[in-house]
N, C-alpha and C positions, 0 to 999 in steps of 0.2 A: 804648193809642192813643186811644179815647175810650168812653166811660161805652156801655156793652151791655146789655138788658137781652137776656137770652139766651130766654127763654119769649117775645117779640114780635118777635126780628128772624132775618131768615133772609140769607145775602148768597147772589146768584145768580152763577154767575163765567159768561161768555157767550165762547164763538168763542175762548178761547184754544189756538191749533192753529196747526201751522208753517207749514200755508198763507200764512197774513199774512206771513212769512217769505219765504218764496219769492216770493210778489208783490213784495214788496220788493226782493229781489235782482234780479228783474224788472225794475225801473226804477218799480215803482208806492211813494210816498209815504206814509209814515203818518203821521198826524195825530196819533197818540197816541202817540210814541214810549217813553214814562213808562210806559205803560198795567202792565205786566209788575209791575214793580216794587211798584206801586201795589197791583195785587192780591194779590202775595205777601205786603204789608205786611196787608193785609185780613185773606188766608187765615190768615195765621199769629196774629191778632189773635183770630179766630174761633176757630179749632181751638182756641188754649191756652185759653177759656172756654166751649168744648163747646159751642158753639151752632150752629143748624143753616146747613149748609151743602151748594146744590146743584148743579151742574156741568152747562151746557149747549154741546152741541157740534155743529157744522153737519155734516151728511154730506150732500154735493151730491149729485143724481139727475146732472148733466149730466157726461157724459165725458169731459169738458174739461176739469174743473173741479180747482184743488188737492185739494179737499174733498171729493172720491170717497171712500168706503172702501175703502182698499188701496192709496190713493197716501200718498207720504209727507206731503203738507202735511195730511192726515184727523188724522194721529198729536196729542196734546195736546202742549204744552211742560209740559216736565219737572218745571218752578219750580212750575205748576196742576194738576198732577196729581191726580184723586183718590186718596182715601183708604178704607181700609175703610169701611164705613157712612157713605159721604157719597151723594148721589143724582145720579143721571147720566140726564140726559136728554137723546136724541138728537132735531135738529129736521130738517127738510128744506127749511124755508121760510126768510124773513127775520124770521118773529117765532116765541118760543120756546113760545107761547100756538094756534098753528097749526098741529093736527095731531099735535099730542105733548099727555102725559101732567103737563105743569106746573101744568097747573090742578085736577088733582088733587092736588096737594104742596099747594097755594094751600089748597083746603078741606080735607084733613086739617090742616094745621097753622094753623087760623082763630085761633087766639089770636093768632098773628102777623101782625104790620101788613107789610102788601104796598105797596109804592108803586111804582103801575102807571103 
């Protein structure tokens, strides 16, 4: 897909969860229809050159929300799924940097360039 170098790049996969789904079904608009796709090409890009990959997922506090844990839009889509030894970090906020544990992947893995 394009030149890796696997020791400096990390890919983050962010919110992919059936939530957006059901919104959708909803009557709510994605802007990123492609989006899926795109990242499977990624995923799959990454995985076959063993380079690090980490997986961030929203789990709403509000009771409403798709994104509870233990409704069904919380659940990941199937195509992003992790993997054995990939890293999963759950957020609560709107950035994955608030509150969670990703800025600790960021400084263990400092040889890799982060583009914040």
């Amino acid at each position: 897909m394009f030149p890796l170098i696997t020791s400096r790049t990390a890919l983050v996969i962010i919110d992919v969860q059936q939530g957006f789904d059901e919104l959708e079904l909803a009557g709510q608009r994605r802007n990123n229809p492609q989006a899926l796709g795109r990242i499977v090409d990624l995923l799959d890009d990454f995985r076959a050159k063993a380079a690090t990959v980490i997986h961030v997922r929203h789990e709403s506090r509000d009771p409403r929300s798709p994104f509870r844990q233990g409704q069904t839009g919380f659940a990941v889509k199937e195509d992003a799924r992790e993997r054995p030894g990939e890293a999963v970090v759950v957020k609560h906020e709107n950035s994955a940097f608030i509150g969670t544990d990703l800025e600790a992947y960021r400084v263990a893995t400092a040889s890799i360039r982060w583009s914040l």
